[in-house]
C-alpha positions as a Markdown table, in Angstrom:
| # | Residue | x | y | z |
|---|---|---|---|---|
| 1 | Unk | 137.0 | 81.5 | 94.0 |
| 2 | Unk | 133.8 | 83.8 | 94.0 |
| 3 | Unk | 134.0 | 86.7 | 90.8 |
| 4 | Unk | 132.9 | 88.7 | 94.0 |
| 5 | Unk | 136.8 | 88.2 | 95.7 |
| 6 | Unk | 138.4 | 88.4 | 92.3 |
| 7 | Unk | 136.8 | 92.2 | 90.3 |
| 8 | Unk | 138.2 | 95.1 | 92.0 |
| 9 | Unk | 136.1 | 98.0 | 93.3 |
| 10 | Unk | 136.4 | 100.2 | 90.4 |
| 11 | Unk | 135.1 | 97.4 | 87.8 |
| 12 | Unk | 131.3 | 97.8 | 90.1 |
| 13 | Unk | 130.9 | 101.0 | 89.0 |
| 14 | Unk | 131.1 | 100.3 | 85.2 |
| 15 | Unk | 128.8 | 96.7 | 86.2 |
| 16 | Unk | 126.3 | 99.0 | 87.7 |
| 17 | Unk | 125.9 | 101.4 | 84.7 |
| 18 | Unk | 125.8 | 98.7 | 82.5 |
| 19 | Unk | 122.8 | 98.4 | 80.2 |
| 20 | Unk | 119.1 | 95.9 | 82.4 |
| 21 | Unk | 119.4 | 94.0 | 79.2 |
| 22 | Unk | 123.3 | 93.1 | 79.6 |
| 23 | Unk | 123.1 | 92.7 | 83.4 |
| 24 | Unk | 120.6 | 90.1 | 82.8 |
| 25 | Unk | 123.7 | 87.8 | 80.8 |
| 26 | Unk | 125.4 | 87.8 | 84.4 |
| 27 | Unk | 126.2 | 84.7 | 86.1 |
| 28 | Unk | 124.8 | 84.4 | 89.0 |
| 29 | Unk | 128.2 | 85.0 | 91.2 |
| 30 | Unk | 128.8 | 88.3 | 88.9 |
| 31 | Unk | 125.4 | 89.0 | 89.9 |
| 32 | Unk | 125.3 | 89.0 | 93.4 |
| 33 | Unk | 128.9 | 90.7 | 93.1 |
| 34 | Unk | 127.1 | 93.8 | 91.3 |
| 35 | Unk | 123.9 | 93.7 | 94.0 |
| 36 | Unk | 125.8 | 93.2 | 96.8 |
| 37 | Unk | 128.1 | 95.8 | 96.1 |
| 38 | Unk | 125.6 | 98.7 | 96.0 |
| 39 | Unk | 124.5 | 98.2 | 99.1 |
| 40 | Unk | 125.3 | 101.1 | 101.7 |
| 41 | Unk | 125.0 | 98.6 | 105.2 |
| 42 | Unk | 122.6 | 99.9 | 106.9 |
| 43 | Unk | 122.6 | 101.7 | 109.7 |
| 44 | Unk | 124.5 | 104.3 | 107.3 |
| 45 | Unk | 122.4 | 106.4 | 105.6 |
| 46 | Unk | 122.3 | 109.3 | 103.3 |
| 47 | Unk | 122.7 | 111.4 | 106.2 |
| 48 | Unk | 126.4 | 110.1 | 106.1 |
| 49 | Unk | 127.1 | 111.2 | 102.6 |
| 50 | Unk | 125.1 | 114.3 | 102.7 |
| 51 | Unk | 128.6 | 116.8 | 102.7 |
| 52 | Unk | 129.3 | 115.7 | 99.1 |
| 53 | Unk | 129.8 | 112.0 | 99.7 |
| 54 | Unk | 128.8 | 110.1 | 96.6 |
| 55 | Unk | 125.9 | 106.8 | 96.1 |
| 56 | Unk | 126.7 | 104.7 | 93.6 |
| 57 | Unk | 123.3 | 104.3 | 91.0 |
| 58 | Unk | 122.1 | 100.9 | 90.0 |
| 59 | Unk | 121.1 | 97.7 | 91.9 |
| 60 | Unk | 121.4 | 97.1 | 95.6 |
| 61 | Unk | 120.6 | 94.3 | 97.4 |
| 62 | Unk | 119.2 | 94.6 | 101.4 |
| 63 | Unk | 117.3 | 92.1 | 103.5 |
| 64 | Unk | 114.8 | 92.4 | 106.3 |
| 65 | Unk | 114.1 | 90.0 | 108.9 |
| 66 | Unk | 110.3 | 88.9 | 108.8 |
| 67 | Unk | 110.5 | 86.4 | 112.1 |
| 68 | Unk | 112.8 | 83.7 | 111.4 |
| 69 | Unk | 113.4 | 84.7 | 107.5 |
| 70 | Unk | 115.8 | 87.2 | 106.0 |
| 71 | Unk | 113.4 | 88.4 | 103.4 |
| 72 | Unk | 115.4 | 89.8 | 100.3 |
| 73 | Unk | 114.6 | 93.1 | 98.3 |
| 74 | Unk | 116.5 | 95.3 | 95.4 |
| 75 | Unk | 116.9 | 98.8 | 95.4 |
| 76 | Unk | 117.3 | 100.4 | 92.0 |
| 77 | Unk | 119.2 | 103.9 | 92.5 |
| 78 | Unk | 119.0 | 106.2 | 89.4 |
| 79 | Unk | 121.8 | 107.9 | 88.4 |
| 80 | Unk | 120.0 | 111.4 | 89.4 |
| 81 | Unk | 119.4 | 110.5 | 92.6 |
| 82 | Unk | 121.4 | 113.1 | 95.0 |
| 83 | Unk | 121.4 | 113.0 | 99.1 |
| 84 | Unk | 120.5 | 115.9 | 99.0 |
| 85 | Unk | 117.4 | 116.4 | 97.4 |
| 86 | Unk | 114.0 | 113.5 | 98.4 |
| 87 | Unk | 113.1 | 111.0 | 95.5 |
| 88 | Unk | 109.8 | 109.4 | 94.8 |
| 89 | Unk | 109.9 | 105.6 | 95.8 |
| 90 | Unk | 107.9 | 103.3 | 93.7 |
| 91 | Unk | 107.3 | 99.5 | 95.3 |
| 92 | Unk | 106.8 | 96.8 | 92.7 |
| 93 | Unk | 105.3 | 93.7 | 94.3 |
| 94 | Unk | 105.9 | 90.8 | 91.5 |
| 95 | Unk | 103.4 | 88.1 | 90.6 |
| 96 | Unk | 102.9 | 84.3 | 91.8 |
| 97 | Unk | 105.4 | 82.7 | 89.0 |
| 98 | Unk | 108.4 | 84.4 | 90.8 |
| 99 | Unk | 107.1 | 83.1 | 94.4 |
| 100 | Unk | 109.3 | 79.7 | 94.0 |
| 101 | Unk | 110.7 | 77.7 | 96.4 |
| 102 | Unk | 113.2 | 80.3 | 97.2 |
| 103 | Unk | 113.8 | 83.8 | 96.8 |
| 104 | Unk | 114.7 | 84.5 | 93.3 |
| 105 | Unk | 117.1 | 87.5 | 94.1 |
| 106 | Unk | 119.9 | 85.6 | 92.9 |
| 107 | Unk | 119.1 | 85.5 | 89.2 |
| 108 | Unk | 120.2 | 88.0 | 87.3 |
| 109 | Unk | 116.9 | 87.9 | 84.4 |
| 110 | Unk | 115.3 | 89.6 | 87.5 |
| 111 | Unk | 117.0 | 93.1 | 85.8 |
| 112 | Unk | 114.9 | 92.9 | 83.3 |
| 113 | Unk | 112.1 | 93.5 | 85.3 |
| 114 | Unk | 110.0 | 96.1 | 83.1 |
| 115 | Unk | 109.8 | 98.3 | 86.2 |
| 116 | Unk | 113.5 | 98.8 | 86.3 |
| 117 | Unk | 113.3 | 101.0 | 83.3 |
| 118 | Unk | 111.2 | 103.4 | 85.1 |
| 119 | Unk | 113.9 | 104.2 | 87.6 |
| 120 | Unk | 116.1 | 106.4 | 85.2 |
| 121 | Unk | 113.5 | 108.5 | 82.9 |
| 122 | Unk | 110.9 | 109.4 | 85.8 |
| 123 | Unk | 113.8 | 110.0 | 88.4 |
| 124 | Unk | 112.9 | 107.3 | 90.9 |
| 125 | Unk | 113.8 | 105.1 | 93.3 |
| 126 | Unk | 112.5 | 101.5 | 92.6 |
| 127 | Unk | 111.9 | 99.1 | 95.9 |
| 128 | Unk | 111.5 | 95.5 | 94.2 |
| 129 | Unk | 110.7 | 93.1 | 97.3 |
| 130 | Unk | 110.4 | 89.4 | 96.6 |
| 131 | Unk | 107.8 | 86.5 | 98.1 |
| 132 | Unk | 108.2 | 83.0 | 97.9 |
| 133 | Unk | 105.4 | 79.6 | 97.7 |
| 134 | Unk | 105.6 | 79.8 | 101.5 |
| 135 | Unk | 105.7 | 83.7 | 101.9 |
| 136 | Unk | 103.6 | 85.2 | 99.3 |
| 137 | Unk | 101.5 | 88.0 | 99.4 |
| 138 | Unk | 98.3 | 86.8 | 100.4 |
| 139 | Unk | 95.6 | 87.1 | 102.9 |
| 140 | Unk | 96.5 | 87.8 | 106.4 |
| 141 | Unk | 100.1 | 86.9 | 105.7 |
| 142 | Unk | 102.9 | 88.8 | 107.5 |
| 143 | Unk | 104.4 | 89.7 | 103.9 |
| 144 | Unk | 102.3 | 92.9 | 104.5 |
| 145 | Unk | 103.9 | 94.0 | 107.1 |
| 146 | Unk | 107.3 | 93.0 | 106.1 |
| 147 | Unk | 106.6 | 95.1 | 103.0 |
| 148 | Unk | 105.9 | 98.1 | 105.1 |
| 149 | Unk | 109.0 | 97.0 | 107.4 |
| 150 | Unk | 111.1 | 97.5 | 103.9 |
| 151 | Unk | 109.3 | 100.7 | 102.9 |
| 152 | Unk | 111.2 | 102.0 | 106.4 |
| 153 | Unk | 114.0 | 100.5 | 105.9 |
| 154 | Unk | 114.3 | 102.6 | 102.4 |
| 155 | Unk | 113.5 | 105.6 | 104.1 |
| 156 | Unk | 116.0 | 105.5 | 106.4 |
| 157 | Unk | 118.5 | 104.8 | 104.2 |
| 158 | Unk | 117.8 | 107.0 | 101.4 |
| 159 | Unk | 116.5 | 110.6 | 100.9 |
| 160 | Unk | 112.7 | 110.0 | 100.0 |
| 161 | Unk | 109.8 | 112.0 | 99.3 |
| 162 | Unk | 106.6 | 110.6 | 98.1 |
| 163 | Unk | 106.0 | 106.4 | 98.2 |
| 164 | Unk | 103.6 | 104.7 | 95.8 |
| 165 | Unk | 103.2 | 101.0 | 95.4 |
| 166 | Unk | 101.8 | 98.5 | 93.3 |
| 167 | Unk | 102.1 | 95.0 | 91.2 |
| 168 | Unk | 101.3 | 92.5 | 88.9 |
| 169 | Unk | 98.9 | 90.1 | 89.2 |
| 170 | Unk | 99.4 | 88.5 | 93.1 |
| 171 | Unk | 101.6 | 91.7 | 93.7 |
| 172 | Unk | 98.4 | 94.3 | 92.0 |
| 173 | Unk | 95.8 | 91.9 | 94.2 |
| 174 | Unk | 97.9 | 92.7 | 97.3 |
| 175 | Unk | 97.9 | 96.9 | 96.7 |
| 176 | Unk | 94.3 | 96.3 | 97.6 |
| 177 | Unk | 95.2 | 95.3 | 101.2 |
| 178 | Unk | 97.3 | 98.8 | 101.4 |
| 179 | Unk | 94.6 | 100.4 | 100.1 |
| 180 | Unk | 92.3 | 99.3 | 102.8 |
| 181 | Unk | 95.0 | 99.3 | 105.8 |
| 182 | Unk | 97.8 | 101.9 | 105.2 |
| 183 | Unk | 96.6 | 104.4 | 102.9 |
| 184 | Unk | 98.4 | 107.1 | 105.1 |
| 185 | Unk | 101.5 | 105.1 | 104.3 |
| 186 | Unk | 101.5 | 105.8 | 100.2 |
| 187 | Unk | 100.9 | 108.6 | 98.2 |
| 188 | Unk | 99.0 | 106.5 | 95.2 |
| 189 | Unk | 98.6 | 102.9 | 94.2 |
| 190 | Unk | 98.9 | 101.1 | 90.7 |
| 191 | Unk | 98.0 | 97.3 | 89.2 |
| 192 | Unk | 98.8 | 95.3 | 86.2 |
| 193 | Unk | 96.6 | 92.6 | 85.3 |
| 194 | Unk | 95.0 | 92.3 | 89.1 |
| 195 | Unk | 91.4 | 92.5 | 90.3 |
| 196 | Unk | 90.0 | 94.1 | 93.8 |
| 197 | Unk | 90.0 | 91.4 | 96.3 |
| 198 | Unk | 90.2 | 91.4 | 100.1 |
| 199 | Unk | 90.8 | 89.1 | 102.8 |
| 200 | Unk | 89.8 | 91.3 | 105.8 |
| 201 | Unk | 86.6 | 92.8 | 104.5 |
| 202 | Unk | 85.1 | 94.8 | 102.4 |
| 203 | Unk | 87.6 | 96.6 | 99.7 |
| 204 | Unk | 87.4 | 100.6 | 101.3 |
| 205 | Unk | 87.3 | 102.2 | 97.6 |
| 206 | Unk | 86.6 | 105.3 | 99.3 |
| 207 | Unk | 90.3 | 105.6 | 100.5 |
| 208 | Unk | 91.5 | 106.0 | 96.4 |
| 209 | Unk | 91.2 | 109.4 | 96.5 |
| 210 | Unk | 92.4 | 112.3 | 93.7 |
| 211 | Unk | 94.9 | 112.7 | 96.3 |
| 212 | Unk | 95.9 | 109.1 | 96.6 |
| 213 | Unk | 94.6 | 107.7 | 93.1 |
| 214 | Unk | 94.7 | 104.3 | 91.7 |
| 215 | Unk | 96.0 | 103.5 | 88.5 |
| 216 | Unk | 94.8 | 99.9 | 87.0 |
| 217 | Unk | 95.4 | 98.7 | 83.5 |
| 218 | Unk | 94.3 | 95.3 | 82.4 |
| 219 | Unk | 94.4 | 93.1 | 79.0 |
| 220 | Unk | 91.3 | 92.7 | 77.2 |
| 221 | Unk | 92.9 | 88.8 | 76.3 |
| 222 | Unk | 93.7 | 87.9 | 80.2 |
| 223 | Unk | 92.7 | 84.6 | 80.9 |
| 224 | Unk | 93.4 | 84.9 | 84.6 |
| 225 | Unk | 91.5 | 87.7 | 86.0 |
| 226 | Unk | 88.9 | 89.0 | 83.5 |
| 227 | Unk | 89.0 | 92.5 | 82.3 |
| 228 | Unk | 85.3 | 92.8 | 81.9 |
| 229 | Unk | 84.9 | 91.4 | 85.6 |
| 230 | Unk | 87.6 | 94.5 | 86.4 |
| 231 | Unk | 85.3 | 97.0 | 84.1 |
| 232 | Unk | 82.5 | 96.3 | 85.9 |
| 233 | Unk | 84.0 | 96.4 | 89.5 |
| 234 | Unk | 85.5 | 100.1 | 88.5 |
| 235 | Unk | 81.8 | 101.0 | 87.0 |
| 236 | Unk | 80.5 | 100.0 | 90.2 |
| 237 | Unk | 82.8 | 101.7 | 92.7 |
| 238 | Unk | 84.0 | 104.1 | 90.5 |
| 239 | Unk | 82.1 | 107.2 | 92.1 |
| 240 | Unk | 83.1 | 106.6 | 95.4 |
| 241 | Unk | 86.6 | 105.7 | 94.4 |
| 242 | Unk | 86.9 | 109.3 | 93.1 |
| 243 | Unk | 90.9 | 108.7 | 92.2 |
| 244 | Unk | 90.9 | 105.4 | 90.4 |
| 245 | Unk | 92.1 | 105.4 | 86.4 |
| 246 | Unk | 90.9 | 101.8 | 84.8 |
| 247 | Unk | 92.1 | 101.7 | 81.2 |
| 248 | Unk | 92.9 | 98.8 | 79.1 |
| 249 | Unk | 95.1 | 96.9 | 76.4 |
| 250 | Unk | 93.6 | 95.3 | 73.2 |
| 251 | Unk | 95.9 | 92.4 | 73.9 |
| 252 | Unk | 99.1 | 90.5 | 75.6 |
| 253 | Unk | 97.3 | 88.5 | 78.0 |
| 254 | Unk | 98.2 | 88.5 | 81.9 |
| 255 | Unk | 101.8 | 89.4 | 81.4 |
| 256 | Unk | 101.3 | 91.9 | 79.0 |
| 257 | Unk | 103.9 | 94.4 | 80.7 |
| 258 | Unk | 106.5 | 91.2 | 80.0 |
| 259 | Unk | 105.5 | 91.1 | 76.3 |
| 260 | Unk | 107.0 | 93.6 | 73.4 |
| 261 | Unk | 106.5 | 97.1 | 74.6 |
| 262 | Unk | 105.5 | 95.8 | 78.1 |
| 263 | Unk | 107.9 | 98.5 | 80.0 |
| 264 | Unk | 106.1 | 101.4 | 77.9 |
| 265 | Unk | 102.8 | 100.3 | 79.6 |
| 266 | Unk | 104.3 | 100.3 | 82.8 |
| 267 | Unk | 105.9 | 103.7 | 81.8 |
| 268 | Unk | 102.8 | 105.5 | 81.4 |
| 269 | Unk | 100.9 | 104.0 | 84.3 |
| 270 | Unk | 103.6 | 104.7 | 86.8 |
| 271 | Unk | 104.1 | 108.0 | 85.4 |
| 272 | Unk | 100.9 | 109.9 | 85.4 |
| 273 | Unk | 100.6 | 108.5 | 88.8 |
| 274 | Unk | 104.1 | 110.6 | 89.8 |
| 275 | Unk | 102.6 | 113.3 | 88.2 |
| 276 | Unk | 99.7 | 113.5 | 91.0 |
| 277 | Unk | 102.5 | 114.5 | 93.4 |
């Protein structure tokens, strides 16, 4: 039988405080028993719990249909998150090596994601959707849209204020196409390890504003998108992209936010963008 038959309701809520680091030992049943069971099935909404009813924090798993696909994505609730009062959304769009054959939702390592640990000390809501090798987020691909589709979704579902998003790699490459097409969507951006690039024209740097800033941050020792390349894109553009932070790490290569310290990078980044709010 499925461990999400057997554990009574009451043993979730201890799962879903439990430490990234020791959801990550999960089995993959336990797992989905801990994702699934924070999810408030839609078309409920934190207008239904708004007279006192309680949201459980931690992981939730939702999907989206994109076509003929139910596209997967977590939702991390902190534990400070009240119906009553909007919270910040971040949107973490994850790199090529998780775009597999399938959706990767169902391994529990994925709570480990440095992003995660955002959720609780900067009082947000983390959106974490997921691509795959035929669904990636890449050129004129409808994983754009679905993206925004989810954004919705969370908003309807939650009590939201301000939504940023940003991404790793493939993930920080695509923030550049919501840069160009939907900056009225997001209050900021933010990349890891990524370098401007656009499918549909020229990057619009002009729309990274001190209103809407970028924040980038890049590994001197990254062998797949070159920080000096990324230096001298920012030098370039930099006075008419009048919000956009470049920094950089000495080293840690292209998954440096993965490496020792990596969730302190991501910390910072994400933070003094919340700060702009």
């Amino acid at each position: 039988m499925r461990l999400c038959i057997l554990l009574p309701f009451f043993i979730f809520g201890s799962i879903l405080a439990t430490a990234q680091s020791e959801l990550s030992t999960l089995s993959s049943d336990q797992w989905l028993a801990v994702i699934n069971a924070g999810n408030l099935n839609t078309p409920h909404s934190y207008h239904d719990y708004k007279n006192g009813g309680r949201i459980s924090h931690g992981f939730a798993l939702y999907f989206v249909r994109a076509g003929a696909i139910d596209v997967p994505y977590l939702v991390y609730i902190p534990a400070s998150y009240s119906p009553l009062n909007p919270m910040p959304v971040v949107v973490f769009l994850h790199g090529a090596i998780l775009a597999k054959d399938s959706f990767q939702y169902k391994d529990p390592s994925i709570a480990n994601e440095p992003v995660f640990s955002i959720a609780e000390p900067l009082n947000t809501i983390v959106v974490f959707p997921f691509a795959r090798a035929d669904y990636k987020w890449a050129g004129t691909s409808g994983s754009y849209r679905t993206v925004l589709d989810i954004v919705n979704r969370v908003k309807e579902t939650y009590n939201t204020s301000s939504v940023y998003i940003g991404g790793i790699s493939m993930g920080g490459i695509a923030t550049f196409w919501f840069v160009n097409n939907h900056p009225e969507t997001f209050a900021g951006f933010y990349t890891f390890s990524a370098a401007p690039h656009s499918n549909d024209g020229e990057i619009k740097y002009s729309n990274i504003t001190k209103s809407k800033p970028l924040y980038s941050l890049n590994a001197k020792d990254d062998p797949v998108f070159s920080c000096t390349d990324m230096e001298a894109a920012y030098q370039q553009h930099k006075s008419e992209a009048a919000g956009w932070h470049f920094s950089t790490v000495e080293t840690g290569g292209h998954r440096f936010i993965y490496g020792k310290g990596g969730d302190k990078y991501v910390k910072s980044a994400i933070g003094s963008l919340l700060k702009n709010r």
